[in-house]
C-alpha positions as CSV (number, residue, x, y, z in Angstrom):
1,X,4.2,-4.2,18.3
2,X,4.5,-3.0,14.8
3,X,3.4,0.6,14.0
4,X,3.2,1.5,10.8
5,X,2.6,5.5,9.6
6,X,1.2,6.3,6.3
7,X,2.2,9.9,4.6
8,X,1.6,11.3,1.0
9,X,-2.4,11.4,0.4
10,X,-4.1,14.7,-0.5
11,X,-6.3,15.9,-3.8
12,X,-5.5,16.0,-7.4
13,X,-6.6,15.7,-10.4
14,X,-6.9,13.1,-12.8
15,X,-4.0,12.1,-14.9
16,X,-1.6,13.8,-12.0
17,X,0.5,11.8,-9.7
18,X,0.8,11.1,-5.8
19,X,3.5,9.3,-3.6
20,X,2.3,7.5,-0.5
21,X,5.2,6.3,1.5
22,X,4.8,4.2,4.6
23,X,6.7,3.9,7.4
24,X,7.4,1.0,9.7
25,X,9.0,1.2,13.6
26,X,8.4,-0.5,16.5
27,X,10.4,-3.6,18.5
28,X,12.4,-6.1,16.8
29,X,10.1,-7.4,13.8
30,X,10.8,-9.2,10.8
31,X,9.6,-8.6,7.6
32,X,8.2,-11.0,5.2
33,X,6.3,-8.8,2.7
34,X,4.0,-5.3,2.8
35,X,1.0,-4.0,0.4
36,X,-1.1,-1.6,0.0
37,X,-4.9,-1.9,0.0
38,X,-7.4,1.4,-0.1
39,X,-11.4,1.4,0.6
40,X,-13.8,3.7,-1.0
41,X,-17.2,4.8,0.9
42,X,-19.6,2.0,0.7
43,X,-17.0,-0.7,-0.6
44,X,-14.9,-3.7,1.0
45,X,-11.4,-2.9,1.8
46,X,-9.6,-4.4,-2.2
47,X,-5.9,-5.4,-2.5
48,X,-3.7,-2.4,-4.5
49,X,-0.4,-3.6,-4.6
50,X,2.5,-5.8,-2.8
51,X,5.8,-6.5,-2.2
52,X,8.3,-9.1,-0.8
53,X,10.6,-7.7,1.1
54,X,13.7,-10.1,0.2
55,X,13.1,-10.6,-3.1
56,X,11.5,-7.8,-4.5
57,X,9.2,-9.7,-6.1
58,X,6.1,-7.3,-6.8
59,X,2.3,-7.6,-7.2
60,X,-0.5,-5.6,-8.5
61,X,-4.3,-5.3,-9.3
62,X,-4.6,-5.4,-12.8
63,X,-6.5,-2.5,-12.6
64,X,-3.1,-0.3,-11.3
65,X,-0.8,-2.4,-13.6
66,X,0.9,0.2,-15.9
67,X,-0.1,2.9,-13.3
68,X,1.3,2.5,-10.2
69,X,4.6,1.1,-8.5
70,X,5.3,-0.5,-5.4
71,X,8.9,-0.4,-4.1
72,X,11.1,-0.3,-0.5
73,X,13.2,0.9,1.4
74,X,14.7,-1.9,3.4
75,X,17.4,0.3,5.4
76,X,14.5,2.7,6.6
77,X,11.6,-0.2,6.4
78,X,9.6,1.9,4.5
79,X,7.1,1.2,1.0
80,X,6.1,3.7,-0.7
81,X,3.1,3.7,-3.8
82,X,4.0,5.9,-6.7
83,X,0.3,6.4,-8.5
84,X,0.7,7.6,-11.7
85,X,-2.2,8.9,-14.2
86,X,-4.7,8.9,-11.2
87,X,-8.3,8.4,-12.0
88,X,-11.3,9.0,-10.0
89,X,-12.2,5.6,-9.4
90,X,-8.9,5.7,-7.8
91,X,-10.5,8.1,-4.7
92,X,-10.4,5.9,-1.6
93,X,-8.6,5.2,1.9
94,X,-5.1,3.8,1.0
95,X,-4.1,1.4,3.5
96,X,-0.5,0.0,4.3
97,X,0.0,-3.1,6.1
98,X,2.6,-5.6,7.0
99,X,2.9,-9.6,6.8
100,X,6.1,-10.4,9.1
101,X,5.6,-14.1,8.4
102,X,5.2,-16.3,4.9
103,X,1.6,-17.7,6.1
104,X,1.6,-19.3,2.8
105,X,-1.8,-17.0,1.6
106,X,-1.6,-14.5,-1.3
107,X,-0.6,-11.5,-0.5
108,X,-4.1,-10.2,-1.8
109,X,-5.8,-11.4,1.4
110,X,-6.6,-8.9,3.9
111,X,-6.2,-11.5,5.7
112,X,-2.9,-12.4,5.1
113,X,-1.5,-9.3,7.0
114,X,-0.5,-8.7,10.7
115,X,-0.6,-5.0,11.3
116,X,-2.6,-1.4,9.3
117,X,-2.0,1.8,9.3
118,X,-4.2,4.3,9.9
119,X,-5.1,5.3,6.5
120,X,-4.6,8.2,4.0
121,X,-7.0,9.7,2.0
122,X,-6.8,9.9,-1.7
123,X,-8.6,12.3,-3.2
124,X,-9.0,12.2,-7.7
125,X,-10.8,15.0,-9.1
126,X,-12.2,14.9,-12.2
């Protein structure tokens, strides 16, 4: 079982910055790629960002392009979601989770994912 522990959230203000970093640990695990999705009251859970864990190889909503960056950690097995120029439409639950297989899905698919975290609030004040 993979746990995975998300760290970072808080309040701040638009146009500021926030680092969520995520954590994974647990028994022997492969990884084949992690993202980050987040859910604001009332909405669906929406895809943020990914990352292959190999390759590198990144992906992003367009609405984050330009803003945010998804990179890793392979040694500690950890991503992390640097959010630059926050805006309040960015206010949700961000979400990390793990694909340990290639199940041949985007990676924009809740779906395609095996494990969550538990979820840390993001909080953009106008």
């Amino acid at each position: 079982q993979v746990q995975l522990v998300e760290s970072g959230g808080g309040l701040v203000q638009a146009g500021g910055s926030l680092r969520l970093s995520c954590a994974a640990s647990g028994r022997t695990f492969s990884v084949y790629a992690m993202g980050w999705f987040r859910q604001a009251p009332g909405k669906e859970r929406e895809f943020v960002a990914a990352i292959r864990w190999t390759a590198g190889i990144t992906f992003y909503t367009d609405s984050v392009k330009g803003r945010f960056t998804i990179s890793r950690d392979n040694a500690k097995n950890t991503v992390y979601l640097q959010m630059n120029s926050l805006k309040p439409e960015d206010t949700a639950v961000y979400y990390c989770a793990i694909s340990k297989t290639n199940k041949l899905r985007p990676l924009s698919l809740v779906g395609t994912y095996d494990g969550w975290g538990q979820g840390t609030q993001v909080t953009v004040s106008s």
